[in-house]
C-alpha positions, 0 to 999 in steps of 0.5 A: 476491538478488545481493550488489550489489543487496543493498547497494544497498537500505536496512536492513529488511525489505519488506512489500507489501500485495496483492490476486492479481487486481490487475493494478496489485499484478501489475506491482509484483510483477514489478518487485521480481522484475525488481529482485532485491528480496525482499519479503515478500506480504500478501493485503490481503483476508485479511490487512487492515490493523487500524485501528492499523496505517493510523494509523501508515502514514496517519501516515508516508506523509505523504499525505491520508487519501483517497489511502488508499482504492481509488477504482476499487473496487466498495466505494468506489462503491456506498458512495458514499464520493466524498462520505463522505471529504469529510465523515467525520472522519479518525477514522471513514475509518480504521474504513471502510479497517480494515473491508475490505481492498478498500477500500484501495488497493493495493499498500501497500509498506511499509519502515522508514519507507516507506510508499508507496501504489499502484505508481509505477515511479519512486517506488519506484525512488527508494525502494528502490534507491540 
């Protein structure tokens, strides 16, 4: 990482949550790359958020707890959870989100108190270099 990038970025270290057959996780690589961001990778699969772990970052992200979950993904449908986030207690969508990192959606970028969630070019912009 350059200097001048360096400083450009807030204090802490920055963690993204993947799936290697990702495109979308792909092109977030890339833009932290492009961007001379150091980061550090996590295979979501592997590696899945623990149930504590989604509270805090549900918790700090500010968003709705569905945005959480990875709409397109095979698990999502098959397990009917368009009408299961409707209903399910925040509680319960969290255990179904710690139960598989595919459920989730990705990538998760987290930083301090960042916690963005999917690949926005201009959110995270916005949130990484000042």
């Amino acid at each position: 990482m350059n200097k001048s990038k360096k400083s450009a970025l807030a204090n802490g270290d920055i963690t993204i949550l993947c799936y290697p057959k990702c495109g979308t996780c792909r092109k977030a690589e890339k833009w932290l790359k492009d961007n001379g961001i150091d980061y550090t990778y996590r295979p979501i699969k592997e590696a899945n958020p623990s149930y504590d772990e989604l509270k805090i970052w549900y918790e700090k992200s500010g968003l709705t707890i569905n945005k959480f979950f990875n709409t397109s993904g095979l698990l999502y449908r098959s397990n009917n959870m368009k009408e299961k986030v409707k209903t399910l207690s925040e509680n319960e969508l969290l255990n179904i989100l710690a139960s598989d990192g595919l459920m989730v959606k990705r990538p998760i970028l987290l930083k301090d108190d960042i916690v963005l969630i999917g690949f926005k070019e201009e959110e995270w912009r916005e949130n990484l270099i000042s």
